[in-house]
PDB file of N, CA, C and O in Angstrom:
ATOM      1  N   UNK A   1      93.256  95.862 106.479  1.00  0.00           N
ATOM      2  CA  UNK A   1      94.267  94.925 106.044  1.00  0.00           C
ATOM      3  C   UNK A   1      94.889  94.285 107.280  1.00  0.00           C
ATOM      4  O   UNK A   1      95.594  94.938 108.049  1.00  0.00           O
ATOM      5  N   UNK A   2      94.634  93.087 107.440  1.00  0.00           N
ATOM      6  CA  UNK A   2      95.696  92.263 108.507  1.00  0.00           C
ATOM      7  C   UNK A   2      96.878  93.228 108.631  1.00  0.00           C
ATOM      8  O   UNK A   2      96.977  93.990 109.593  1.00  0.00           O
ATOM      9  N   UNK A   3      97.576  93.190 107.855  1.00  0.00           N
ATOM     10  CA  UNK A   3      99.104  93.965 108.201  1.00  0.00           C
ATOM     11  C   UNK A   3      98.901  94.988 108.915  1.00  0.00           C
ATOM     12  O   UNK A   3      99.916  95.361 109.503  1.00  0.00           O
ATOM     13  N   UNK A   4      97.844  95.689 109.126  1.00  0.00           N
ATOM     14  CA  UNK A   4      97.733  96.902 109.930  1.00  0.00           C
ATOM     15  C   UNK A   4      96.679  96.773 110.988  1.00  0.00           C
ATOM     16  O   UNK A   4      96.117  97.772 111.437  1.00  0.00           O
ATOM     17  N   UNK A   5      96.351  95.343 111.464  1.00  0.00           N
ATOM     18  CA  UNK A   5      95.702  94.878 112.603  1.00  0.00           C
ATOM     19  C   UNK A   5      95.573  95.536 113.603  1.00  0.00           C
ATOM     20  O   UNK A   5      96.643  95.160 114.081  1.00  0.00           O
ATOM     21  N   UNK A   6      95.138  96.293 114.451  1.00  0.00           N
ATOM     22  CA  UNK A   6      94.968  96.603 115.776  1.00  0.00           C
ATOM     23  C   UNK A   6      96.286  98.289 115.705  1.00  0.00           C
ATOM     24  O   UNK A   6      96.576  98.925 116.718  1.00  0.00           O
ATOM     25  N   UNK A   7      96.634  98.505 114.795  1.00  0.00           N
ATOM     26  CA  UNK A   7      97.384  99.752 114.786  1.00  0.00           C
ATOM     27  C   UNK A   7      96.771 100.775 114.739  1.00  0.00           C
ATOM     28  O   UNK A   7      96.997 101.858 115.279  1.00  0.00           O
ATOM     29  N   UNK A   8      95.690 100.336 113.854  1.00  0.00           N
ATOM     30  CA  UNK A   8      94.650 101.915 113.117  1.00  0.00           C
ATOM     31  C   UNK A   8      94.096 102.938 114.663  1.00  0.00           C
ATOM     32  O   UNK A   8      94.107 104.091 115.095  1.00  0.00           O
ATOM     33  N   UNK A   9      93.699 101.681 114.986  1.00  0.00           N
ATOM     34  CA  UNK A   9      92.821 102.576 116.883  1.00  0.00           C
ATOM     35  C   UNK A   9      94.195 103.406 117.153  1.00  0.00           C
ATOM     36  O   UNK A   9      94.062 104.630 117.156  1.00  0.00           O
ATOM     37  N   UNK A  10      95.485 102.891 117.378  1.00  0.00           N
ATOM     38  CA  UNK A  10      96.329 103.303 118.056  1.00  0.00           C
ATOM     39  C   UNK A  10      97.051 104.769 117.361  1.00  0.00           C
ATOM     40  O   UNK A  10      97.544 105.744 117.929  1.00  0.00           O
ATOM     41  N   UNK A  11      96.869 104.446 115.851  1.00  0.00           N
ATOM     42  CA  UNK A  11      97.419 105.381 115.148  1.00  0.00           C
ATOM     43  C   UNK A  11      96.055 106.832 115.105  1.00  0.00           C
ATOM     44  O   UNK A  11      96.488 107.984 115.119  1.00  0.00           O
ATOM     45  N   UNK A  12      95.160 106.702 115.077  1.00  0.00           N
ATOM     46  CA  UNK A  12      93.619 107.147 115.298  1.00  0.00           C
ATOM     47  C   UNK A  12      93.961 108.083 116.530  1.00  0.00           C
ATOM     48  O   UNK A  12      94.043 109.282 116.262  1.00  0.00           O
ATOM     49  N   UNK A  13      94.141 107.752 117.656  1.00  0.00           N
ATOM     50  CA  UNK A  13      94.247 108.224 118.778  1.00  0.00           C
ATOM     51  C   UNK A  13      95.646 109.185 118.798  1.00  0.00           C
ATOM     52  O   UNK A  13      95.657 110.376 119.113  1.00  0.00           O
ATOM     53  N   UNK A  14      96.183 108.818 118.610  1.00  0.00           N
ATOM     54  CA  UNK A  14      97.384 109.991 118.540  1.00  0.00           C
ATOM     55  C   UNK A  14      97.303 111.400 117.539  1.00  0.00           C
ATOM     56  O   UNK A  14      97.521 112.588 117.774  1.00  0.00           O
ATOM     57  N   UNK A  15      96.872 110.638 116.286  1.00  0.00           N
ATOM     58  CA  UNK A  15      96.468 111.910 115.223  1.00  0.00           C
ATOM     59  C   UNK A  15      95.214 112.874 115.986  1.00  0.00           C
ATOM     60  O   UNK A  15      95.214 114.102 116.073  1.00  0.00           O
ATOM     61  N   UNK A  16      94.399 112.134 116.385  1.00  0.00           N
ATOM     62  CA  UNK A  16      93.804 112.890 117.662  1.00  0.00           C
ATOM     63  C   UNK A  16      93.675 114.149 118.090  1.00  0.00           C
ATOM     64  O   UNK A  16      93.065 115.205 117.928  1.00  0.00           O
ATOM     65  N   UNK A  17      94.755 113.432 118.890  1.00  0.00           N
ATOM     66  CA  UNK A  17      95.552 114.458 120.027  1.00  0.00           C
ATOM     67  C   UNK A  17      96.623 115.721 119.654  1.00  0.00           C
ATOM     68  O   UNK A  17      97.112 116.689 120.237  1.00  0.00           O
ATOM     69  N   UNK A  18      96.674 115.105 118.330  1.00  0.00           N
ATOM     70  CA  UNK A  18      97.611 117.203 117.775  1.00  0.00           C
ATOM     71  C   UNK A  18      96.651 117.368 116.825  1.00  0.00           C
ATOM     72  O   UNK A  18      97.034 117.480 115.661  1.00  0.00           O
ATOM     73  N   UNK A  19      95.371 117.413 117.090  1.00  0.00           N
ATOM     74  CA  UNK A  19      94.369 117.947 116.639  1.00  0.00           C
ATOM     75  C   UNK A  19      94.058 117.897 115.536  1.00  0.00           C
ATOM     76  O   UNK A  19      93.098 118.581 115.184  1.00  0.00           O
ATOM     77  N   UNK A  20      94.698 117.134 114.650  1.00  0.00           N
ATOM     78  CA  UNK A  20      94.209 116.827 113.534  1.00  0.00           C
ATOM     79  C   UNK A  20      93.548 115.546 113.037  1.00  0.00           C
ATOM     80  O   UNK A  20      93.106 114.862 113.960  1.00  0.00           O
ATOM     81  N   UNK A  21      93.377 115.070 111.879  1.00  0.00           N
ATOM     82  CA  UNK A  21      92.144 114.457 111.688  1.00  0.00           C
ATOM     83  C   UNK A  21      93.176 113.334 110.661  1.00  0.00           C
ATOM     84  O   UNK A  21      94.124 113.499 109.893  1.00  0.00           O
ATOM     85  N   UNK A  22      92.276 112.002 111.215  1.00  0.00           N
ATOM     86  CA  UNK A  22      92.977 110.192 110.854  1.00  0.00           C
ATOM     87  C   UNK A  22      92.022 110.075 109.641  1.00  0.00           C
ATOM     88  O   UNK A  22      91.839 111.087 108.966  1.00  0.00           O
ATOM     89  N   UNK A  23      91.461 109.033 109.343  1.00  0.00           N
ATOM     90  CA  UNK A  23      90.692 107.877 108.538  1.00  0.00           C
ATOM     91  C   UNK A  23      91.248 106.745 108.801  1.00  0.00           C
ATOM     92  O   UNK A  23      92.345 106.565 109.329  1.00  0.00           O
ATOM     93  N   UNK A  24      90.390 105.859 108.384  1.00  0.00           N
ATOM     94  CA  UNK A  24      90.557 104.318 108.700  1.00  0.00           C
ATOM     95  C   UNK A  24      90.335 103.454 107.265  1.00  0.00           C
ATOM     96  O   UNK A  24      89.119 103.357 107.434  1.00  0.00           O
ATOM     97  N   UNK A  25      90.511 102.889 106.237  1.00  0.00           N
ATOM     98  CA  UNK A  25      90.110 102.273 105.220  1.00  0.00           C
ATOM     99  C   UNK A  25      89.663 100.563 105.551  1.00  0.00           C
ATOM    100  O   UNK A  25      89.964  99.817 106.483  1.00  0.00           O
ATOM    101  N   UNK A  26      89.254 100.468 104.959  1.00  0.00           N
ATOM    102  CA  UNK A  26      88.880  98.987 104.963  1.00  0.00           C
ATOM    103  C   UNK A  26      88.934  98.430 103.362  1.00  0.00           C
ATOM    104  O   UNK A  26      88.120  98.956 102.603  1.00  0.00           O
ATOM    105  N   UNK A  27      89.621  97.647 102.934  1.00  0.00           N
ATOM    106  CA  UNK A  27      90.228  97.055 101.876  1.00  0.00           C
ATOM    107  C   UNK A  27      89.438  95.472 102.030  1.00  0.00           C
ATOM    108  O   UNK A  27      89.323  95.077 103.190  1.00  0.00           O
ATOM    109  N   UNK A  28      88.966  94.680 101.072  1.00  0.00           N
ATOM    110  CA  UNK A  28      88.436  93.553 101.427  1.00  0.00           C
ATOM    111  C   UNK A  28      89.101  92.669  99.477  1.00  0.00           C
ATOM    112  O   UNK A  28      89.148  93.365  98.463  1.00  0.00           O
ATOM    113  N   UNK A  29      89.372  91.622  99.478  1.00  0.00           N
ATOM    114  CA  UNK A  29      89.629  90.617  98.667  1.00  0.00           C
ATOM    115  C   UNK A  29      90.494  91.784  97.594  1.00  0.00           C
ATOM    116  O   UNK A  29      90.245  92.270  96.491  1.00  0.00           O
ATOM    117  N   UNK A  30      91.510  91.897  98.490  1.00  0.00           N
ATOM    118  CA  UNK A  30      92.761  92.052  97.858  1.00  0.00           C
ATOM    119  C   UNK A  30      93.630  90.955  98.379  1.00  0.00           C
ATOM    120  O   UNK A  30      93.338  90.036  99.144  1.00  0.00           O
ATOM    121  N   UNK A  31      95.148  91.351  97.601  1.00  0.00           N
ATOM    122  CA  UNK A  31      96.152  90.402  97.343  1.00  0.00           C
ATOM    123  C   UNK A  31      96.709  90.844  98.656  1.00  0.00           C
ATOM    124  O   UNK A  31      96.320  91.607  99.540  1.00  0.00           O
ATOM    125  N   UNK A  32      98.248  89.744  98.379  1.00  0.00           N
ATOM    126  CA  UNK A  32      99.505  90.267  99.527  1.00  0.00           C
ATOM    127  C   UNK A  32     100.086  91.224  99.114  1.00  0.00           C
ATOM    128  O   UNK A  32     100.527  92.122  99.832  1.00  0.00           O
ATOM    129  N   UNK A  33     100.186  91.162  97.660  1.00  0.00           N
ATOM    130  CA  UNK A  33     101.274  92.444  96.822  1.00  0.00           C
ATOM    131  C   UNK A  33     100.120  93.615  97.338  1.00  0.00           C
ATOM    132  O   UNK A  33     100.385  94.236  98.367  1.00  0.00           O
ATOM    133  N   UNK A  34      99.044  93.859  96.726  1.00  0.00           N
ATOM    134  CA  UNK A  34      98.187  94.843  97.537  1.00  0.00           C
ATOM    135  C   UNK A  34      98.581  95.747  98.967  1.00  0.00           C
ATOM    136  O   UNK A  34      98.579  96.971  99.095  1.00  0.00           O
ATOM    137  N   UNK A  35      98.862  94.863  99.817  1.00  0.00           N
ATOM    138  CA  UNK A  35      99.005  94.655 100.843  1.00  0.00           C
ATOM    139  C   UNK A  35     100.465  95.818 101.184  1.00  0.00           C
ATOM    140  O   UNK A  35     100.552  96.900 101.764  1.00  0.00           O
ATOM    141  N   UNK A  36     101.346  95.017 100.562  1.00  0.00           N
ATOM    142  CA  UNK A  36     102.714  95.016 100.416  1.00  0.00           C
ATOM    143  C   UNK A  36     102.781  96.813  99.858  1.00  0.00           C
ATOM    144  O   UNK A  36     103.156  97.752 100.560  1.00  0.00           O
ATOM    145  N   UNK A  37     102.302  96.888  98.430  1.00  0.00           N
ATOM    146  CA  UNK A  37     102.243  98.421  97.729  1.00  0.00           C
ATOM    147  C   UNK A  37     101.853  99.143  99.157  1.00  0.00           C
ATOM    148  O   UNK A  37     102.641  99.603  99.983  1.00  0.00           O
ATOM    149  N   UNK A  38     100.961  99.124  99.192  1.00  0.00           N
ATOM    150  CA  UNK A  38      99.937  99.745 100.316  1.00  0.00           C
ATOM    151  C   UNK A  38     101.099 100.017 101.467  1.00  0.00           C
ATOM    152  O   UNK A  38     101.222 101.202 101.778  1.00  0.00           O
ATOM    153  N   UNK A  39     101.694  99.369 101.928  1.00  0.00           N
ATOM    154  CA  UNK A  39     103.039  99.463 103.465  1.00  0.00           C
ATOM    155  C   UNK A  39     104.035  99.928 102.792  1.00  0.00           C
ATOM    156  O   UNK A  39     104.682 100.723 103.474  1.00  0.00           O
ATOM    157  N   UNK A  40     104.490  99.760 101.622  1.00  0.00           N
ATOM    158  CA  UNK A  40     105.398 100.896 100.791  1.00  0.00           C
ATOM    159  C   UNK A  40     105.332 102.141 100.465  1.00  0.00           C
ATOM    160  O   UNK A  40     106.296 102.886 100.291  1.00  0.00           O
ATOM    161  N   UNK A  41     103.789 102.509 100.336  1.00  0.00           N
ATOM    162  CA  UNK A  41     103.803 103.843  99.824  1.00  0.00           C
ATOM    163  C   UNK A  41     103.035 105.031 101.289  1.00  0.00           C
ATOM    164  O   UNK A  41     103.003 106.259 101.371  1.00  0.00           O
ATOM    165  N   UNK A  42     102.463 103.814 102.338  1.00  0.00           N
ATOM    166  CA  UNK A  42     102.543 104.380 103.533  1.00  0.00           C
ATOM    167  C   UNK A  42     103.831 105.080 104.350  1.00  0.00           C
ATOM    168  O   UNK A  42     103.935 106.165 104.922  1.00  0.00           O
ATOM    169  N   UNK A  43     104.680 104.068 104.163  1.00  0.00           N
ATOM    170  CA  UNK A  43     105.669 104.118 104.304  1.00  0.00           C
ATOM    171  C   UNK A  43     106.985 105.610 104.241  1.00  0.00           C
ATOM    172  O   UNK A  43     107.765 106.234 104.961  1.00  0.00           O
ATOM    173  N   UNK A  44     106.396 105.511 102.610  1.00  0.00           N
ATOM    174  CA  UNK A  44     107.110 106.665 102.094  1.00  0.00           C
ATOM    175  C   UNK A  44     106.870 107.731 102.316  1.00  0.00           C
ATOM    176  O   UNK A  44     107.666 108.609 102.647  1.00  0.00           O
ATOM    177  N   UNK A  45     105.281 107.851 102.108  1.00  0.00           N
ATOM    178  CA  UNK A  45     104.349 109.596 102.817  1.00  0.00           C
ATOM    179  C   UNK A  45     105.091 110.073 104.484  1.00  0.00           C
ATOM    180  O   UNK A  45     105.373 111.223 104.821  1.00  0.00           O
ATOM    181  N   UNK A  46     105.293 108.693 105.396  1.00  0.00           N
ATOM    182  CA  UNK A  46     105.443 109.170 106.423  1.00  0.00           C
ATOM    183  C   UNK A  46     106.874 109.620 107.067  1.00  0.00           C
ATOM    184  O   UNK A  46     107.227 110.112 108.139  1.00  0.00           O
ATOM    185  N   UNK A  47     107.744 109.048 105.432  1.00  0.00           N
ATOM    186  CA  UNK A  47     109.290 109.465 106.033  1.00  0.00           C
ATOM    187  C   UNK A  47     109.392 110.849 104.858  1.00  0.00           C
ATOM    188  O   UNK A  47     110.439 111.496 104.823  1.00  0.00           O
ATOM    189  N   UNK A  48     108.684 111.069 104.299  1.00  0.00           N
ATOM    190  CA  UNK A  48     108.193 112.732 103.973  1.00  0.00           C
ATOM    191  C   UNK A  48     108.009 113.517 104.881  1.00  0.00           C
ATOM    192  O   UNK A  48     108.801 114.419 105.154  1.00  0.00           O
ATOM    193  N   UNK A  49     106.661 113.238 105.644  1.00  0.00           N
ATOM    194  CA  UNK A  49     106.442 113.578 106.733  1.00  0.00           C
ATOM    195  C   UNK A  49     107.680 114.040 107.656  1.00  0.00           C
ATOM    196  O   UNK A  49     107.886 115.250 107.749  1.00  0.00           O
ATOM    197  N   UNK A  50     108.289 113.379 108.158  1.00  0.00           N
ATOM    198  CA  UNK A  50     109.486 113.768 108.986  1.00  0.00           C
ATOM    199  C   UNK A  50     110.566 114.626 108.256  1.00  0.00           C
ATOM    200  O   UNK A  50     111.366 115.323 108.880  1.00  0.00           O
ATOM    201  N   UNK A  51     110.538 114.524 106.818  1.00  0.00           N
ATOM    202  CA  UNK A  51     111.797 115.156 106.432  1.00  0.00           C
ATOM    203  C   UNK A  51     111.362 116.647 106.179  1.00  0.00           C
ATOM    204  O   UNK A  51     112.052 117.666 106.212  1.00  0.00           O
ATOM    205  N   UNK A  52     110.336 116.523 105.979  1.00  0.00           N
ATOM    206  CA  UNK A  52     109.531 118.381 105.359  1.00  0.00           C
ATOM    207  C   UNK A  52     109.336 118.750 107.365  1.00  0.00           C
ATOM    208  O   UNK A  52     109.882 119.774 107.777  1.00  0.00           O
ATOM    209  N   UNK A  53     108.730 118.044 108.167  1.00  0.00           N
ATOM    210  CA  UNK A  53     108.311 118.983 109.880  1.00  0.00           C
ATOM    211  C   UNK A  53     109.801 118.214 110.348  1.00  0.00           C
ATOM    212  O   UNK A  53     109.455 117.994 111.509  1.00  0.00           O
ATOM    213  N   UNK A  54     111.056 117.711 110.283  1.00  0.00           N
ATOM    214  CA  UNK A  54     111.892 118.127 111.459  1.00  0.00           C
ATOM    215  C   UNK A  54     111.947 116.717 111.733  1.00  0.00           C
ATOM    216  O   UNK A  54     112.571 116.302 112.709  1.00  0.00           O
TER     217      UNK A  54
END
């Protein structure tokens, strides 16, 4: 998805490095709302993330 242009390598590489394991998706002839859901519910997993480890 454009919206996540050139992040994935960067986000890839860090998950990495505390030894655990990324993926990458590739989404093709979707919408903006698509788009949009998709950075919302990323979003949300990762401020989970912080509230359950600290």
């Amino acid at each position: 998805m454009p919206v996540f242009a050139g992040g994935d390598r960067r986000a890839l590489e860090l998950t990495d490095r505390t030894g655990d394991q990324g993926i990458t998706l590739r989404a093709a002839d979707r919408s903006e709302d698509d788009a949009v859901r998709f950075r919302e519910l990323f979003t949300a997993a990762r401020s989970a993330d912080r509230t359950v480890n600290g």
